[in-house]
Every structure is written in C-alpha cells, then in structure tokens.
C-alpha positions as CSV (number, residue, x, y, z in Angstrom):
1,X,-64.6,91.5,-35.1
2,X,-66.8,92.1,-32.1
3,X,-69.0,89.5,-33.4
4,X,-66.1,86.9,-33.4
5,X,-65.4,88.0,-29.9
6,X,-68.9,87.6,-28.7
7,X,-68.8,84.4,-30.1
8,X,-65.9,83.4,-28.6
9,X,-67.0,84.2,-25.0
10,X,-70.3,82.2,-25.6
11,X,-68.8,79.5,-26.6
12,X,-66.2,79.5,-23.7
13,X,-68.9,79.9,-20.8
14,X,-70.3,76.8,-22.6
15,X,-67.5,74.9,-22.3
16,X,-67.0,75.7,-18.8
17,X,-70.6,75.3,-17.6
18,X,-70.3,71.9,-18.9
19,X,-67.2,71.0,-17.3
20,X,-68.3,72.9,-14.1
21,X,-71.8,71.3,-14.4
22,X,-72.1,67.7,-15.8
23,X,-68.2,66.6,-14.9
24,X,-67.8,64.2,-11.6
25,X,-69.1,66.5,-9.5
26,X,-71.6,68.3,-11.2
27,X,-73.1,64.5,-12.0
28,X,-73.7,64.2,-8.3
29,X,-74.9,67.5,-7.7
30,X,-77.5,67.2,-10.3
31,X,-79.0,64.1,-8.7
32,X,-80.0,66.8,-6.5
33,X,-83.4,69.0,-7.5
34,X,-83.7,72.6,-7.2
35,X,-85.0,75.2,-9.5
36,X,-83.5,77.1,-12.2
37,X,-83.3,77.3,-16.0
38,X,-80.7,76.0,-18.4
39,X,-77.6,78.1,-18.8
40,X,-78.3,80.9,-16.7
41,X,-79.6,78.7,-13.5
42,X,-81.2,80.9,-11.1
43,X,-79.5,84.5,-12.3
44,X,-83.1,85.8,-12.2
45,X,-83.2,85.5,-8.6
46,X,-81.1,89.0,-8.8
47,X,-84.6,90.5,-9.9
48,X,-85.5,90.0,-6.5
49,X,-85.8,92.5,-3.4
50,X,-84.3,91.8,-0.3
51,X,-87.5,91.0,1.5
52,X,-88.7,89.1,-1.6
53,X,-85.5,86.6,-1.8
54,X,-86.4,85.6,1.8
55,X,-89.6,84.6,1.0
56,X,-88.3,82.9,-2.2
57,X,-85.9,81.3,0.0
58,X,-88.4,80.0,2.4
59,X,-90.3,78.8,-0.1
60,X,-87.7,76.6,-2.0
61,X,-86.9,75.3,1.3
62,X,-90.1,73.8,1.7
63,X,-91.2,73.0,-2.1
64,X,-87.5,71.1,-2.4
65,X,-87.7,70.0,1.3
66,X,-85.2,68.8,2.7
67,X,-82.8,69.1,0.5
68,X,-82.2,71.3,-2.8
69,X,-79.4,72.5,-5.1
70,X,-78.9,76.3,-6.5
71,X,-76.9,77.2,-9.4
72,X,-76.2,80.7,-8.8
73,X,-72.8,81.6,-11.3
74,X,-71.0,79.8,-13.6
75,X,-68.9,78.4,-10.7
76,X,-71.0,78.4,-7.7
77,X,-73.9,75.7,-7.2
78,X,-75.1,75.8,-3.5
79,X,-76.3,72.8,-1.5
80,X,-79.2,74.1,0.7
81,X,-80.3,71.4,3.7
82,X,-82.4,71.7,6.8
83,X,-82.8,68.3,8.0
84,X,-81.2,67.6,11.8
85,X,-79.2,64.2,10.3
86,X,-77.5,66.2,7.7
87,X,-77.2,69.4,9.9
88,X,-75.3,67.3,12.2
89,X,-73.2,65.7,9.4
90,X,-71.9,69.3,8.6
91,X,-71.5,71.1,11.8
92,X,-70.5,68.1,14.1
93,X,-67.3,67.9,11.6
94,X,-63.9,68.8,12.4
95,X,-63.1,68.8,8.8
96,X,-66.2,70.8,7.2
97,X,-65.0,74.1,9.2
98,X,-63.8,76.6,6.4
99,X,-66.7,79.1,5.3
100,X,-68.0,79.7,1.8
101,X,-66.6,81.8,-0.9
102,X,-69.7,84.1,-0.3
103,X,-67.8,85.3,3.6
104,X,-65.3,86.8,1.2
105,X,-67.3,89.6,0.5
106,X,-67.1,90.2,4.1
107,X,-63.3,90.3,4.4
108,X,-62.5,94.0,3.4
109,X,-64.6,94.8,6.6
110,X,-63.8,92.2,9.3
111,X,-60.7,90.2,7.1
112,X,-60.0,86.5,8.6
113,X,-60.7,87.0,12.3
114,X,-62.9,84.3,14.0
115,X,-66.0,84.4,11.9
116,X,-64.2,84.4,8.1
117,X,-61.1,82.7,9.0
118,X,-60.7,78.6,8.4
119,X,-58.0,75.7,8.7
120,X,-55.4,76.6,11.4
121,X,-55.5,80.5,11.9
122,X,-59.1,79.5,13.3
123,X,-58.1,77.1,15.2
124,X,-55.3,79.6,16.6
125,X,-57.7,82.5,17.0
126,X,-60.4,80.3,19.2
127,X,-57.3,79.2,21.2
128,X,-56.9,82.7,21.9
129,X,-60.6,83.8,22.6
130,X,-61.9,81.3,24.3
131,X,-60.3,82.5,28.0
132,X,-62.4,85.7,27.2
133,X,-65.3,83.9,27.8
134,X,-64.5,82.2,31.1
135,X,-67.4,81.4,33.1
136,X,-65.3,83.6,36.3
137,X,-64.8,86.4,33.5
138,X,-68.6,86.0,32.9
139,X,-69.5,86.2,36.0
140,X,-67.8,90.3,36.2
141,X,-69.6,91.3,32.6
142,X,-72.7,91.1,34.6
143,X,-72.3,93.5,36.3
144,X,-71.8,95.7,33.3
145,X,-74.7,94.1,31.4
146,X,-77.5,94.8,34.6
147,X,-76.1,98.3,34.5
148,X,-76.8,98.5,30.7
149,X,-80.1,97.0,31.6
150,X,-81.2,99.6,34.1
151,X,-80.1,102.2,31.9
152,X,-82.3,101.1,29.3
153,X,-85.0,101.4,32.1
154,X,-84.0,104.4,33.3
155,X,-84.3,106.8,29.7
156,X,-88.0,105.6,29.0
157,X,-88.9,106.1,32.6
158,X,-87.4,109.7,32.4
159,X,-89.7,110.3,29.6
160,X,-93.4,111.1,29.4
161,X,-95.6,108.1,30.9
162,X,-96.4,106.0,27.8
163,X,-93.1,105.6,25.5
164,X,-93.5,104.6,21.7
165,X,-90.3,103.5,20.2
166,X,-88.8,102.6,16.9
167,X,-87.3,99.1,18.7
168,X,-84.5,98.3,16.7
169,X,-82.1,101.4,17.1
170,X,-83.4,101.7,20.9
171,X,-81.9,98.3,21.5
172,X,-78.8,98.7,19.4
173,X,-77.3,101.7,21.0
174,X,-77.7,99.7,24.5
175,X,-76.2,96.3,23.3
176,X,-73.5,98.4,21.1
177,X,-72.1,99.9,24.7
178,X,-73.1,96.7,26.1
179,X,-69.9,94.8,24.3
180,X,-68.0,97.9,24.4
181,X,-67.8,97.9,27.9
182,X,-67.5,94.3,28.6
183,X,-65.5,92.6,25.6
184,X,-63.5,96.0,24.8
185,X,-63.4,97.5,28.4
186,X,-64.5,100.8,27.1
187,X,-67.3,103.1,27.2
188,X,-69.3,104.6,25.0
189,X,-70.6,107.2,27.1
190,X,-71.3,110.6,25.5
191,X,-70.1,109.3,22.2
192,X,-73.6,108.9,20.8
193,X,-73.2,110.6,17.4
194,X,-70.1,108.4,17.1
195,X,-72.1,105.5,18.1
196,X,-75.1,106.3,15.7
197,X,-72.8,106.2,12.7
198,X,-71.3,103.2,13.2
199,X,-74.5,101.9,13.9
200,X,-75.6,102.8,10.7
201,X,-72.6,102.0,8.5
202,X,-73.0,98.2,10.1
203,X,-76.9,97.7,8.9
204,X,-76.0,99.8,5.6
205,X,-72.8,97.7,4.4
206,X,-75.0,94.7,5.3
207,X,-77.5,95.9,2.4
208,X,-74.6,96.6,0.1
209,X,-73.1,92.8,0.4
210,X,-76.4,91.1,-0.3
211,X,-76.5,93.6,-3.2
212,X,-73.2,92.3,-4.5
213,X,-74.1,88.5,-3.5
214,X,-77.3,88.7,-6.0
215,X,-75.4,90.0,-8.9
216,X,-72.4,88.1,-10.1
217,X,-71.1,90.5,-12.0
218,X,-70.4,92.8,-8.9
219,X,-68.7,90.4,-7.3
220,X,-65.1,91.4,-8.8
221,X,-63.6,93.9,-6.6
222,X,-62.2,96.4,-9.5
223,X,-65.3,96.3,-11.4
224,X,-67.0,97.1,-7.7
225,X,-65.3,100.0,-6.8
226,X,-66.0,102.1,-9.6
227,X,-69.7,101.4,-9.3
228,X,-71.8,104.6,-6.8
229,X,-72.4,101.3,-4.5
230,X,-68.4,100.4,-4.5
231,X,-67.7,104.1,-3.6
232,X,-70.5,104.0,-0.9
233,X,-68.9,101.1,0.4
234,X,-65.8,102.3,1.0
235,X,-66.6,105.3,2.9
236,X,-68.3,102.8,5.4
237,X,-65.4,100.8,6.2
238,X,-63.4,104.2,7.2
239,X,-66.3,104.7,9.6
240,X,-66.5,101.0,10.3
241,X,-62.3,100.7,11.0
242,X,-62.1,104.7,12.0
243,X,-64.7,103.2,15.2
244,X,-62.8,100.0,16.1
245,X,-59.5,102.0,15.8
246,X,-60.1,104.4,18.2
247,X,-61.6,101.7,20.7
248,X,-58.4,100.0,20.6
249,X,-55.8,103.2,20.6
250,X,-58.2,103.9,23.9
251,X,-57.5,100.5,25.3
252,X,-54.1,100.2,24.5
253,X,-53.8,104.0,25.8
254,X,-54.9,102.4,29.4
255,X,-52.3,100.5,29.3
256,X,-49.1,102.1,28.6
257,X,-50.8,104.9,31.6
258,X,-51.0,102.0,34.2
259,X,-47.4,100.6,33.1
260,X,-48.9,97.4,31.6
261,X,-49.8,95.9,35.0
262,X,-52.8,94.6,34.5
263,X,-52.1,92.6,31.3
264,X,-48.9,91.4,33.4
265,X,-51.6,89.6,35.4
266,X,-53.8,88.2,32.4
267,X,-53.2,84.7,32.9
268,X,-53.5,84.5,36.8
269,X,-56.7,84.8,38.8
270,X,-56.9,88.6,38.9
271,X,-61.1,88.7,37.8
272,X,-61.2,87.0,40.8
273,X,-59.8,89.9,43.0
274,X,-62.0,92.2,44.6
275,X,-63.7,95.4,43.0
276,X,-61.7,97.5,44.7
277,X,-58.7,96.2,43.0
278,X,-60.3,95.8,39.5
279,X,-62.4,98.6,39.3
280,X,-66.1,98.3,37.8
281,X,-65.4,98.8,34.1
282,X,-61.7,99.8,32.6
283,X,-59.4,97.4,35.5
284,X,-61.7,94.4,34.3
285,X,-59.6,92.5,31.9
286,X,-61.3,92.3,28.7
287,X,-61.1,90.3,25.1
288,X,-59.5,93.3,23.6
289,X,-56.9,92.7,26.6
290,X,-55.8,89.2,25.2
291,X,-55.5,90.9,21.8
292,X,-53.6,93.6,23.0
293,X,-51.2,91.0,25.0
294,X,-51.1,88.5,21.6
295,X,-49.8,91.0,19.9
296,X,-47.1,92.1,22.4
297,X,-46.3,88.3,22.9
298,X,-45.7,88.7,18.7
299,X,-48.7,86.4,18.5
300,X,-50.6,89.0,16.2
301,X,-50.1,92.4,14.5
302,X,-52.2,95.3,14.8
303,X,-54.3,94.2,11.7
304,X,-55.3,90.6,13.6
305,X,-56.2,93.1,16.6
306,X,-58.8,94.7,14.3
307,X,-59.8,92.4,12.7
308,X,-61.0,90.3,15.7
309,X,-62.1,93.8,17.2
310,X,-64.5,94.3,13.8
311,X,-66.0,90.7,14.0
312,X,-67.2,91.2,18.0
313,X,-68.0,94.7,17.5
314,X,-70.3,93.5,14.6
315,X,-71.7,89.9,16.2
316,X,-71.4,90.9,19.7
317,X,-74.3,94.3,19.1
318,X,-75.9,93.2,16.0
319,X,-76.9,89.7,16.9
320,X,-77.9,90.5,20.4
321,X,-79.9,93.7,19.4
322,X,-82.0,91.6,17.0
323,X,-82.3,88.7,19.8
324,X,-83.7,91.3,22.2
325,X,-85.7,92.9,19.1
326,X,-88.1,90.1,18.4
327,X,-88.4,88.6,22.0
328,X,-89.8,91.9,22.8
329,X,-92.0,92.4,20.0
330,X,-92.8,88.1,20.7
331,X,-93.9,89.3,24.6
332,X,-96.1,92.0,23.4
333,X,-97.9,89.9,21.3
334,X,-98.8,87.5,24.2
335,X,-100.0,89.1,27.2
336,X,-100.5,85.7,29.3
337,X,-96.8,84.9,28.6
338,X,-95.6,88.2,29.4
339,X,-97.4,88.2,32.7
340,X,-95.6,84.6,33.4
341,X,-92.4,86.5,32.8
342,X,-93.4,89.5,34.7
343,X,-93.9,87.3,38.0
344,X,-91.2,85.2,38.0
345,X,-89.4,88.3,37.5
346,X,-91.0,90.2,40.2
347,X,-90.3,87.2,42.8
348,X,-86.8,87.0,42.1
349,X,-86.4,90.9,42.0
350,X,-87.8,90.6,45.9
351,X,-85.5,87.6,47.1
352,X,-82.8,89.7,45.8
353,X,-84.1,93.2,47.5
354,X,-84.6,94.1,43.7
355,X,-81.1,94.3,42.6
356,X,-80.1,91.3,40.1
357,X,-77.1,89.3,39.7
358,X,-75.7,86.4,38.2
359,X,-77.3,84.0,40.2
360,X,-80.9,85.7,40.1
361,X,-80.2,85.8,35.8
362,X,-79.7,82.2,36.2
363,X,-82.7,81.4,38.1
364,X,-85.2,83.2,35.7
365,X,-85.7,79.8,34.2
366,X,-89.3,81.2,32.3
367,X,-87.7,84.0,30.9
368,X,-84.3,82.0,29.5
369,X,-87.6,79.3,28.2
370,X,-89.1,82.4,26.6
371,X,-86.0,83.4,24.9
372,X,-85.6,79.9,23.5
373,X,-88.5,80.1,21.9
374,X,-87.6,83.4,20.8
375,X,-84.3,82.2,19.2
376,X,-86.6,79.6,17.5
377,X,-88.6,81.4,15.7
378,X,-86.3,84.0,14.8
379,X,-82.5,82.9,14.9
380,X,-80.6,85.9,14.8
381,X,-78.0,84.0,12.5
382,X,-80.8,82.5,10.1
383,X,-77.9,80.4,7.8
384,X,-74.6,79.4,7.7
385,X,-72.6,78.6,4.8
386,X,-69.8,75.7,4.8
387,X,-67.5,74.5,2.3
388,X,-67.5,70.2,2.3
389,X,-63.8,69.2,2.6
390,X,-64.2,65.9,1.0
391,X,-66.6,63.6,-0.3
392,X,-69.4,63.8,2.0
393,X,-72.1,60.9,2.6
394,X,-75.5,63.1,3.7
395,X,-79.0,61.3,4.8
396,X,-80.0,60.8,1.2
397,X,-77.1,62.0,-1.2
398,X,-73.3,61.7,-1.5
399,X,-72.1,64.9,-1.5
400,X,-68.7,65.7,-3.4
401,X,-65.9,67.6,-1.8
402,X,-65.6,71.4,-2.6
403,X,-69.6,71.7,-2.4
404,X,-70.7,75.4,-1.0
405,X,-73.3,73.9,1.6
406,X,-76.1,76.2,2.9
407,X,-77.2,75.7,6.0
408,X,-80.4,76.7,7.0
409,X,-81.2,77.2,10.4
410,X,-84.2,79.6,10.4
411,X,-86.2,76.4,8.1
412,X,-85.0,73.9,10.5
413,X,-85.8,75.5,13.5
414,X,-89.9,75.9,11.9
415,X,-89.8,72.4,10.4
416,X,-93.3,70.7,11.7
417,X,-91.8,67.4,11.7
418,X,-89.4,68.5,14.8
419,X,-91.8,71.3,15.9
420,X,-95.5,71.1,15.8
421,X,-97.5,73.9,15.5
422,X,-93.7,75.3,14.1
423,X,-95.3,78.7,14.2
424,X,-97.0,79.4,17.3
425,X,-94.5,80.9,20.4
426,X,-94.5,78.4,23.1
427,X,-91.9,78.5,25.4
428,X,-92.8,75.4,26.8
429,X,-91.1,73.7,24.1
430,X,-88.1,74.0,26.3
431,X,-89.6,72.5,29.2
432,X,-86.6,70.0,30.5
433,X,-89.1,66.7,29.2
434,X,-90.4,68.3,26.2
435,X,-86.0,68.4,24.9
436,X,-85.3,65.3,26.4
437,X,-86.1,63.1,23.0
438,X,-85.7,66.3,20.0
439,X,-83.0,66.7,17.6
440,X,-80.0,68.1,18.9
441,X,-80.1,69.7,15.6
442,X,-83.3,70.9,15.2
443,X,-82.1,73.6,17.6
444,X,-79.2,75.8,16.8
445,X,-79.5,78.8,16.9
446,X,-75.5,79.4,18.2
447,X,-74.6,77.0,15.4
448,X,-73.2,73.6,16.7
449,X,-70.2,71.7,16.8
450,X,-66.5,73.0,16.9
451,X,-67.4,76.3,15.5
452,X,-70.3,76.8,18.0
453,X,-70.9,80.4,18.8
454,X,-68.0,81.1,21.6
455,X,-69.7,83.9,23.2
456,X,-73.4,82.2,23.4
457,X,-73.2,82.3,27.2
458,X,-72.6,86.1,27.6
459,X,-75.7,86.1,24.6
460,X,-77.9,84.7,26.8
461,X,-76.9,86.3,30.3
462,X,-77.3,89.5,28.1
463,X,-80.8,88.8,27.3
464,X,-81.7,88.5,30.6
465,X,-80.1,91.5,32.2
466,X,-82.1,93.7,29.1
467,X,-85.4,92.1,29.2
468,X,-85.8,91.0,32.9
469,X,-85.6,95.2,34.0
470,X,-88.2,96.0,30.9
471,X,-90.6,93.4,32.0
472,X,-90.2,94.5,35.8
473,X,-91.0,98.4,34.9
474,X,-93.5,98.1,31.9
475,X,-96.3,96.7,30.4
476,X,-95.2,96.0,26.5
477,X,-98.0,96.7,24.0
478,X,-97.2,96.0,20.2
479,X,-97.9,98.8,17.6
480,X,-96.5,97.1,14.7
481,X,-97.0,93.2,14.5
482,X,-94.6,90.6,14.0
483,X,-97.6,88.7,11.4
484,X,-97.0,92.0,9.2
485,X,-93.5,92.3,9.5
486,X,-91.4,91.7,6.3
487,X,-87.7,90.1,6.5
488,X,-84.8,90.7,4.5
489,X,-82.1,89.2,3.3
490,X,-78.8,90.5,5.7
491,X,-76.3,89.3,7.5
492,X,-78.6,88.8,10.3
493,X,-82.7,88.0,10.8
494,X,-83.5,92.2,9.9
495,X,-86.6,93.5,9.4
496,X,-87.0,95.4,6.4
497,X,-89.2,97.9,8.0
498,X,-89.2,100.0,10.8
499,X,-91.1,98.3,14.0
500,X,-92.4,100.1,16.9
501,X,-93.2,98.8,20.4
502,X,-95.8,100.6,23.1
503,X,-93.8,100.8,26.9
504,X,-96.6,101.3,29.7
505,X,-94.9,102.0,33.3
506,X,-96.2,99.5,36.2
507,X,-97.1,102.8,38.3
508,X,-100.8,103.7,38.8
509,X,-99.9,107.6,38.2
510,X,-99.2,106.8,34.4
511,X,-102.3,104.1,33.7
C-alpha cells in the first residue's frame, strides 16, 4: 500500500514538472541557462548558509551573466537579470508592478501595505503616502533628524575618549527613533528595552524567512507553525505588532486629547506655520497622521493602519541603519576621503555658526557623492523580485507572462562594463560629467520607475544629518574590515557578523 502511494506521488510530481517545465512557457524559459540538475533543479541550494548562498548568488550572476534561470520548486523557476536594458524593461513598467510569490512570506508581518501590495490597493496606498513626503513636510523632519544626529554625537562624546562600537545596533537604535519621531510623530525616549526588542525581532524574523525561502517544504503555513522555527516566529510578530500598536494607540491618543484639530488641518498649509504653532515633535503632522485621518475618512481600517505602520517601521530603520553602517565602515577605510568629507563639513558647519539645516544638508555636495558611492557598492535593498504581467520582450530573450523575475541590483551596480574598477570606493563616480552618459539603470539603489522608493529623499537627508555630525567630532578608524566582512542572505545588505568601528574625538585632550 505505501508503496503504491509513493508511487503515485512520484509519478504525479512527474507529470507536473513536465507540464510546469517543458509546456509553452517552460520551452521559453529553458532557452535560458542556469544551473541545476534534472528533477530536483537547484533544491541543493537549501544546503547552503546564509552567507554562503550570497556568495553562490554572486557567483551565478557572473558565470551566467547577464542573464540566468533558477528552478527552485516544482512551481517556481526564477528569471535572474542585471543588465540596465532589461532592468529598465522591468522597473520602467506600469504593468510589471505586482511582487513575487516569495513577498508572501512577508505578509503575516507587514500584510499588503506599500511594499507587498500590487494592482490597485498599491496604487491607492501611494496615493495616500505620497503627501507624507512633501518636499515642505521634509523640510520640518530635519529638524528631528539633526537632533537625532547630535545625539548620536553626544553619547560617544560622554564616554571615555576613544569609543569602540559594535556599529550596527549603535546606528539602529538612532535611525529606529529617527522614523519614530518623524514619520510616526512619536518618541522613543526612555523606551530602550522596548526598542532593543523590536530591534531584534526585525533582524531575527528576517533570518527565519530566508530559512523558509530555501526550503520548500516550509513554505506551507500549517506545516510551519508546528515546526520550533514556526513557533519562534510567532512570538516575534506579537513583539513586532505589540511595538507598532502601541505607537499608533499613542498617536491616535494625541488626537482625541487635542480634539482632532490638527488632523482637521491635514490638507491645508499648516507644516508651513510657525514652530510655535506646531511644536518641535508631536504638533508636526506625520505619515501615521494621514493613516489615522484615512481611516476616519473610512478610507482604511485599523489593520491597513498597521500594516502601512509595520512596512515604514521596518524600511524606514532597517534600510537607513545599514546605509549609514557601511558608509561609515567605507570612510574609515579611506582616510584621504574622509578628510575631503571632514572639510567640506567643517566649512559649512562655520557658514552656518555650526548649527545645520536643510539648506547646509543640501550643500554637502562631497558627502551626498560619498554616499552614492556608498549605496553602490552596498545597496541596502540588494534585489527585487517582480512578477512579468505578460509576454515580455527582454534585451536577448522573450520572456513569458507569469515569470518570477529577480532583479539584481547589488550585481548591476558592480558590473565592470558600467563601472570600472566596480570595486574600488570612488565617489567621484558621481561627479555631475562622470553621470552625464551612464545607464540610468546601472544605478538604483531606491529601485526605479513607478514603484521607486517614496521615501528616498528623507533616506538621503537622513544620511547626512547622521554622518555629517560623526565626521565633524571624530576621527573614524576601522577595527573590523569591510574586505573580511561576510554577507548574508536577508531582507536587506546584513552582515553576518558583528562589525566594530574605532571613534577618535577631534580634541587634542583625547589624542
């Protein structure tokens, strides 16, 4: 009996590999190279580490270059491409918009908010956001994000002279308070135990998800949630939602004590009034404000609030953090770039009697050239995965509708035909001549297109306000080095070991 069932199961995986395989589309497809074996494709692959399936990543993408194919399950085969012309084919589409099968996995954390979602409840949602993100709105996060800045400053200059730190978490719990305060409109201020777990929940789901991605037989929810991993998992969304919950029930709380009046005046001017009307931090209107109006208006429920409040959480700290992680450890490294960063720095912290602002962020034209590069070499979001929504002509292949297309920015972005020398930091790449004839999209490291990154401006103003006060105050002196470090497949560019960073202070009594 269980041999005639066994039999029977074999034979109907055959049946559907071949249809799923060698039918119309699979023909096409397998015009394509890639590795893998008969059968079982590349299940292997699960064998792998995280660290190690990067570097089997990066290697495919340059033995298959540009283009290769991956046969992962029984019904997934994944288009991988990394040249600009089919980049551009993808991501300058207003059709190809809906994400990959594999963003499901992300769901029971951040469900269909602005990342996850596709078709018209993206479009709806980006409707919504964008206003959050108005160059005026911008223009009061500042304020918030020098602040954030100088308090970074201000906890290694109140410790002993030289200051070793493990970089990543150091970063993170400043960029985490960062969006609270800007995007949410509240603070984080002696919450830090709160703060440190959701911290950790967000890098340790992100290990769990890749863990499930690699093994297809994980992939069924029920199956899941029996599993130690599936039990782990849950307990990190209650301290992922329990976070975001209590960040809105705060917000909302603000509200209903000042009789609604400020979301009254959303949709006028009122980030143009004065401080004294606004206040610094909980009168600025916020993103979680439109929310929080949306769903008053009926627009969305408390779920869509959460959602949306999840996915900016988790992009809006995350992303940043590692940004300001490896331009750091990239400025270290190089001493005669640092210094270039150091005086343009200096001068502009002079013209504006050492305070910054907007306008003294947007004149460190080095520094933004520096973090360019930075976002070059290591894009925080290093792939992004589309689904083709019909037959789909790339630079060398016809692609068939329904493909799962990878999209891969970090091999782009050190391809030697676009970037010479691909692994040497030069931030004069982004000298205004040295863009004028590249690729448009042999550069994204905010995406590209329709579904662009919306917040890529506050990303970069961020940046600024962090490194520019760092730079000022201290000498940076690598401990660990980036030639060493070993990266991991995640939901963004992680190291998969800790990385410290030496901070000097520019005063003679501590040399």
């Amino acid at each position: 009996m269980l041999a005639t069932i066994l039999l029977f199961i074999l034979v109907a995986y055959l049946v559907f590999h071949c249809y799923f395989h060698y039918g119309p589309k699979g023909r096409l497809i397998n015009k394509i190279s890639g590795p893998g074996y008969p059968i079982i494709g590349t299940l292997l692959d699960c064998l792998q580490s995280s660290d190690g399936f990067f570097k089997l990543l990066t290697t495919r993408c340059d033995t298959y270059y540009p283009i290769f194919k991956v046969r992962y399950y029984l019904f997934l085969t994944l288009v991988s491409i990394r040249h600009p012309d089919d980049l551009e084919v993808i991501l300058n589409s207003t059709k190809h918009i809906n994400k990959s099968v594999v963003y499901n996995l992300l769901h029971p954390w951040l469900g269909t908010g602005l990342l996850t979602s596709g078709g018209s409840k993206w479009q709806s949602r980006r409707k919504i956001l964008t206003p959050a993100f108005h160059f005026n709105i911008l223009q009061q996060f500042v304020e918030i994000l020098i602040k954030e800045g100088e308090n970074m400053t201000k906890s290694l200059k109140n410790a002993e002279c030289i200051v070793t730190k493990d970089l990543l978490p150091f970063i993170s719990e400043h960029t985490l308070n960062a969006i609270c305060e800007t995007a949410m409109g509240i603070s984080l201020q002696g919450k830090d135990l709160f703060q440190q777990r959701y911290q950790k929940a967000v890098h340790r789901i992100g290990e769990l998800m890749v863990y499930r991605y690699v093994r297809p037989w994980l992939l069924n929810d029920w199956i899941f949630s029996f599993l130690p991993a599936g039990r782990e998992h849950a307990k990190l969304l209650k301290t992922l939602h329990s976070f975001t919950e209590k960040i809105i029930a705060e917000r909302k709380d603000y509200h209903k004590q000042t009789n609604g009046q400020y979301l009254k005046n959303l949709n006028t001017n009122v980030y143009e009034d004065d401080a004294e009307t606004i206040g610094i931090r909980k009168r600025r209107l916020a993103l979680l404000d439109i929310l929080i109006q949306a769903s008053q208006d009926g627009t969305l429920s408390d779920s869509d609030i959460r959602e949306e409040v999840d996915t900016f959480m988790f992009e809006g700290h995350d992303t940043t953090a590692m940004g300001i992680f490896y331009i750091l450890s990239l400025l270290a490294e190089h001493k005669d770039i640092q210094d270039c960063v150091r005086k343009e720095v200096n001068a502009i912290m002079r013209e504006s009697e050492g305070k910054l602002t907007m306008k003294s962020l947007q004149d460190m034209q080095y520094l933004e050239r520096c973090i360019k590069e930075g976002l070059r070499l290591y894009p925080s979001v290093y792939f992004i995965m589309r689904v083709t929504s019909e037959e789909t002509q790339l630079k060398s292949y016809l692609i068939p509708a329904g493909t799962t297309m990878h999209l891969h920015i970090y091999g782009v972005h050190r391809d030697p035909n676009f970037w010479p020398n691909p692994e040497k930091f030069d931030p004069d790449r982004f000298l205004p001549e040295n863009i004028r004839n590249r690729h448009p999209y042999s550069y994204i490291p905010f995406s590209a297109g329709p579904r662009n990154c919306i917040g890529q401006r506050f990303a970069l103003l961020e940046l600024k306000a962090i490194i520019a006060p760092l730079v000022h105050n201290f000498y940076l002196e690598p401990v660990d080095y980036l030639k060493d470090i070993r990266l991991s497949i995640d939901l963004v560019l992680r190291p998969f070991d800790t990385h410290h960073l030496k901070f000097i202070p520019i005063s003679t009594k501590c040399m």
